[in-house]
C-alpha positions as CSV (number, residue, x, y, z in Angstrom):
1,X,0.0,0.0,0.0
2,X,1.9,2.8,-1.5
3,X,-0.9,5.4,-1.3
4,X,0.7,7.2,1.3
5,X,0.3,11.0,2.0
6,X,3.1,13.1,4.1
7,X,0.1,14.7,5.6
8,X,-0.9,15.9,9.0
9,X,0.8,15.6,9.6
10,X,2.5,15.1,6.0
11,X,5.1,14.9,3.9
12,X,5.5,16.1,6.9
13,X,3.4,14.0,8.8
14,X,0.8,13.5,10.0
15,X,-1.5,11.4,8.4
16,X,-0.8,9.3,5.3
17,X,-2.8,7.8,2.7
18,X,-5.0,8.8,-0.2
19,X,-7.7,6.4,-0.5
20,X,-8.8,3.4,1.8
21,X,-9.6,1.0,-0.7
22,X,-7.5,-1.5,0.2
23,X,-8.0,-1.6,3.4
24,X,-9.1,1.0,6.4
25,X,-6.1,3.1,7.4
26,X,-6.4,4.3,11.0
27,X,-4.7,6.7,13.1
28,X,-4.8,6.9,17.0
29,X,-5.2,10.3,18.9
30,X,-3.7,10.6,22.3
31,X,-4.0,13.7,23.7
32,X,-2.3,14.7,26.9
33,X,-1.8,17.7,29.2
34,X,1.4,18.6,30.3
35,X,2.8,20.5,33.6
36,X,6.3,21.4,34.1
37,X,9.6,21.7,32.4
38,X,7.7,21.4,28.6
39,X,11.0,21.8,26.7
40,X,12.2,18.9,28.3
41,X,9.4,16.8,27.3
42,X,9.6,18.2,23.8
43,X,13.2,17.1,23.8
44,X,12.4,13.7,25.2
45,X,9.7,13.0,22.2
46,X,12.4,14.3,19.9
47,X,15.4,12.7,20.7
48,X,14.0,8.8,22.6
49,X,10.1,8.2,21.3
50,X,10.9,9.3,17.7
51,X,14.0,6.9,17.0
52,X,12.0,3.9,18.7
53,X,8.7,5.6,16.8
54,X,10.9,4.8,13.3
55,X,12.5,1.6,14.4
56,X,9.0,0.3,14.6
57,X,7.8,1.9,11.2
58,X,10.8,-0.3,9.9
59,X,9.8,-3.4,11.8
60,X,6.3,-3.1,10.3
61,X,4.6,-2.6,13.8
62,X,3.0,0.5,12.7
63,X,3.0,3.1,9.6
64,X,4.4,6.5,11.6
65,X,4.1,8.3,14.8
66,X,3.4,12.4,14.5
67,X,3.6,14.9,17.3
68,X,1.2,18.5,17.3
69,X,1.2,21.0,20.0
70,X,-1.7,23.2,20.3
71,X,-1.0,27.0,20.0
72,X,-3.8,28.2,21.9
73,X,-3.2,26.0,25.3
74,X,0.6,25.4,24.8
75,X,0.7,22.4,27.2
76,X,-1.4,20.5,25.3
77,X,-0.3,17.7,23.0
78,X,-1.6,15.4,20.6
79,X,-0.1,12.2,19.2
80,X,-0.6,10.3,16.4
81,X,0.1,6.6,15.9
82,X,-0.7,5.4,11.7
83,X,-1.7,1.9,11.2
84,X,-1.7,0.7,7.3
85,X,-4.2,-1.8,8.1
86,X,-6.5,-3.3,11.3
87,X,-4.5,-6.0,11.3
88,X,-1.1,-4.1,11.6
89,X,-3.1,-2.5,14.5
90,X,-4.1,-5.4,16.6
91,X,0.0,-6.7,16.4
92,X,1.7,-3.4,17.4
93,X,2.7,-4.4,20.6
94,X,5.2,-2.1,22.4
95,X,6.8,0.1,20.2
96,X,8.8,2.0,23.0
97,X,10.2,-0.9,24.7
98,X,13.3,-0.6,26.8
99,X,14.5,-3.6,24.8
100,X,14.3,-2.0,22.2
101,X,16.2,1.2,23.4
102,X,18.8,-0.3,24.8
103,X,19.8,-1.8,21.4
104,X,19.8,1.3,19.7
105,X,21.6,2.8,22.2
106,X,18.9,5.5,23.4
107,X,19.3,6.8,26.9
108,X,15.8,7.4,28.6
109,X,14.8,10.7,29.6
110,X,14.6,12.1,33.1
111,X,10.6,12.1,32.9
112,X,10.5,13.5,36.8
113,X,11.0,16.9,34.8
114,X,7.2,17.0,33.9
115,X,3.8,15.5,34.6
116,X,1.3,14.7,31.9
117,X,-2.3,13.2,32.6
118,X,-4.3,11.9,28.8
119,X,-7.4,13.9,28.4
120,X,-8.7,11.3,25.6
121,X,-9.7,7.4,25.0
122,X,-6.7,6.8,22.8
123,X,-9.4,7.3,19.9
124,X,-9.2,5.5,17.0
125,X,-10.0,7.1,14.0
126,X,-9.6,5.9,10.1
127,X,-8.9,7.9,7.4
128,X,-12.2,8.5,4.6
129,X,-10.2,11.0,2.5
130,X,-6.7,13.1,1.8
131,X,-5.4,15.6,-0.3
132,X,-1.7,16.5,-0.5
133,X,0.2,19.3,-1.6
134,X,3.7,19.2,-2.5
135,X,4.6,21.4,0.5
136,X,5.0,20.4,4.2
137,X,2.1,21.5,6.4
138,X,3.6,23.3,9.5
139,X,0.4,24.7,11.3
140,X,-3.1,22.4,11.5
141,X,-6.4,23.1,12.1
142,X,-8.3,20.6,13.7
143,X,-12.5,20.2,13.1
144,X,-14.2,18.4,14.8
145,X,-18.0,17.6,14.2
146,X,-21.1,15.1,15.3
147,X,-23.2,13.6,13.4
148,X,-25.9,10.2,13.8
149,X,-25.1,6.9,12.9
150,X,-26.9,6.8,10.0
151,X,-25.1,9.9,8.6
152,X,-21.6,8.3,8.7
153,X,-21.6,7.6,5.0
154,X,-23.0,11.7,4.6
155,X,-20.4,12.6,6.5
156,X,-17.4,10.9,4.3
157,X,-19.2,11.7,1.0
158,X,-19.5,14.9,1.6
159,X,-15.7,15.8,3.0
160,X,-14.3,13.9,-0.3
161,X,-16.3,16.0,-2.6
162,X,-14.9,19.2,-0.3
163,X,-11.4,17.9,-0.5
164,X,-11.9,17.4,-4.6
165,X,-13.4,20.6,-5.3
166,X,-12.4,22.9,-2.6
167,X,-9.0,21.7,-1.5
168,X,-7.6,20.1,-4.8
169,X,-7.8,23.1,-6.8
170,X,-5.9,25.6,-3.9
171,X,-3.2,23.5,-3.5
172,X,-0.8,25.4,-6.0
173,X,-1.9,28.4,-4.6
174,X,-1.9,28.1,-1.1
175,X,1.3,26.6,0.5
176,X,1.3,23.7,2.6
177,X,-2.5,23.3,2.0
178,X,-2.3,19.6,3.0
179,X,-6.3,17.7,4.3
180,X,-7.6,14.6,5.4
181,X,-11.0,13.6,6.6
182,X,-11.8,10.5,9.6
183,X,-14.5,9.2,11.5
184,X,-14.1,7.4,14.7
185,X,-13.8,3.8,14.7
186,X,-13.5,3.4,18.3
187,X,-15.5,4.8,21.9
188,X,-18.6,5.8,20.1
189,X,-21.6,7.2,22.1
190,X,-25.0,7.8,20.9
191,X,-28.2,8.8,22.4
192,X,-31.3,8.3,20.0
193,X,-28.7,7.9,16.8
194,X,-27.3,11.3,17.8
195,X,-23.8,11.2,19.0
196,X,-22.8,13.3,21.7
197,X,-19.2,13.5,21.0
198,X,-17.5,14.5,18.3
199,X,-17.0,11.6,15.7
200,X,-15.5,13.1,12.6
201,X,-12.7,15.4,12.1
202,X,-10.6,17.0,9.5
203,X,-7.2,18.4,9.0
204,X,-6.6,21.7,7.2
205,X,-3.2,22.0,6.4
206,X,-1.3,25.2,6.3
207,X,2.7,26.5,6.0
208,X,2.8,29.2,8.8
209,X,0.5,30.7,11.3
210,X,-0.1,34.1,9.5
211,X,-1.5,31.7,6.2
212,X,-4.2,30.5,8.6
213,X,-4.8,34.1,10.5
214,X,-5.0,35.9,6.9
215,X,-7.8,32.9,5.8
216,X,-9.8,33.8,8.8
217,X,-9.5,37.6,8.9
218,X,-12.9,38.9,7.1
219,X,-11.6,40.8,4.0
220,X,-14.6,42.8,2.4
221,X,-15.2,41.2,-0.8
222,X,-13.0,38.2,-0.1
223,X,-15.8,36.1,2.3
224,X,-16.3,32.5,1.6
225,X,-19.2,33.0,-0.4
226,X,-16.8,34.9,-3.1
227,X,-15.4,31.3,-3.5
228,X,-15.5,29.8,-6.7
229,X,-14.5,26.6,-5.1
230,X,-16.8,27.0,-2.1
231,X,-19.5,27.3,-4.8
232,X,-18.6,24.6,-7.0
233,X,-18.7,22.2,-4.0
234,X,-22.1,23.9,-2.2
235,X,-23.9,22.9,-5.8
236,X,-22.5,19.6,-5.5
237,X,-23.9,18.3,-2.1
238,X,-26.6,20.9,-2.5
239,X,-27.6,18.5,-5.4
240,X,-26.6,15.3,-3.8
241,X,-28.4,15.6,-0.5
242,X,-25.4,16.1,1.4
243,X,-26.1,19.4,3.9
244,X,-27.1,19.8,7.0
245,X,-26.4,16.2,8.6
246,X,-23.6,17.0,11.0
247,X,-23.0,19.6,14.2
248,X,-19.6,21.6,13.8
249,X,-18.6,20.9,17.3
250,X,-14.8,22.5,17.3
251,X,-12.1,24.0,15.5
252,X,-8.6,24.4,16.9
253,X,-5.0,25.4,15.4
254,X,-2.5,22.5,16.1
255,X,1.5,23.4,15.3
256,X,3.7,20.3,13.9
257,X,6.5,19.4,16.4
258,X,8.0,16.2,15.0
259,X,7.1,13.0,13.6
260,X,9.2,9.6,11.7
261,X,8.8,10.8,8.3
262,X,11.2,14.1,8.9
């Protein structure tokens, strides 16, 4: 499976893949919070996780490992661990083994420098849709939405047909305009088909900060309805039956720390 996209996380990193028809590619999101000396804890990821993260890419236990910091609560972190396949999930094992460490000739971090406590389920998410630019994506933004059950297939149509007529066609234009699209696989809850939690999300790609703050600055004459592409794709679901199925439910910028395919 060669469809793989240096997204999200991308060519830099984040999330791989162009299209699941093999077989269901899935990422896991572990978020954490962390107190104290947050360099350090940077450093650690950098210099031990990553090099046992890439051993394991190479010993086929998992696909890639990505690392995002959030810019508006800057002790937050998210994680990303790819899977190619279910079945390359279910075998992982431990990738950060002390084993393992110890033959590469790591040396393991003082972690009594800093706390960190997971604020998530270890979600697990696959992967309905991608575009990639040519660029690395440096900034993220992260949506998250709801949506019922019965929607799920709503929700996947109508992010490919945004990523082939909204995305696709910017990507020359605007640098490091990387996207993907998931649903959760994992931790569902529902009440009445509705879910109350968020259970698809996508990733906006982007090279710097100032590329996302000058997209949402409100420039007269310049608003989204202006779009060509935004048009293009609003006729398309419009005409499809695919509007108003899912709750937008957040929206947060992420900045790309590190991850095994730098």
């Amino acid at each position: 499976m060669k469809k793989i996209i240096y997204l999200l996380l991308i060519i830099i990193p984040f999330l791989k893949l162009d299209a699941q028809e093999e077989s269901p590619y899935l990422i896991r999101m572990h978020v954490l919070e962390v107190e104290g000396n947050i360099g350090a804890f940077i450093q650690a990821n950098k210099n031990y996780y990553k090099p046992l993260a890439k051993q394991a890419v190479e010993d086929g236990k998992w696909a890639g490992w990505g690392m995002f910091r959030s810019f508006s609560k800057r002790n937050i972190f998210v994680f990303f661990h790819h899977f190619s396949s279910p079945e390359q999930f279910a075998n992982a094992g431990n990738v950060f083994s002390a084993e393992t460490a110890k033959e590469l000739g790591l040396e393991a971090p003082d972690s009594s420098q800093w706390t960190w406590k997971g604020l998530s389920d270890n979600e697990l998410w696959q992967v309905n849709a991608s575009i990639q630019d040519n660029e690395r994506s440096n900034y993220f933004v992260f949506n998250k939405f709801k949506f019922s059950y019965p929607d799920k297939e709503k929700f996947i149509k109508n992010n490919r047909a945004w990523g082939e007529l909204v995305v696709k066609p910017q990507t020359e234009d605007v640098k490091g305009y990387n996207w993907a699209a998931a649903t959760l696989v994992t931790s569902g809850s529902f009440e009445n088909s509705e879910s109350i939690k968020a259970n698809g999300i996508s990733f906006d790609g982007y090279d710097s900060l100032e590329s996302i703050l000058h997209r949402r600055s409100y420039k007269e004459g310049e608003g989204i309805s202006e779009n060509s592409h935004w048009q293009n794709f609003r006729k398309y679901v419009t005409e499809n039956d695919l509007t108003d199925f899912n709750t937008a439910f957040s929206s947060s910028i992420y900045q790309f720390i590190d991850s095994t395919w730098d």
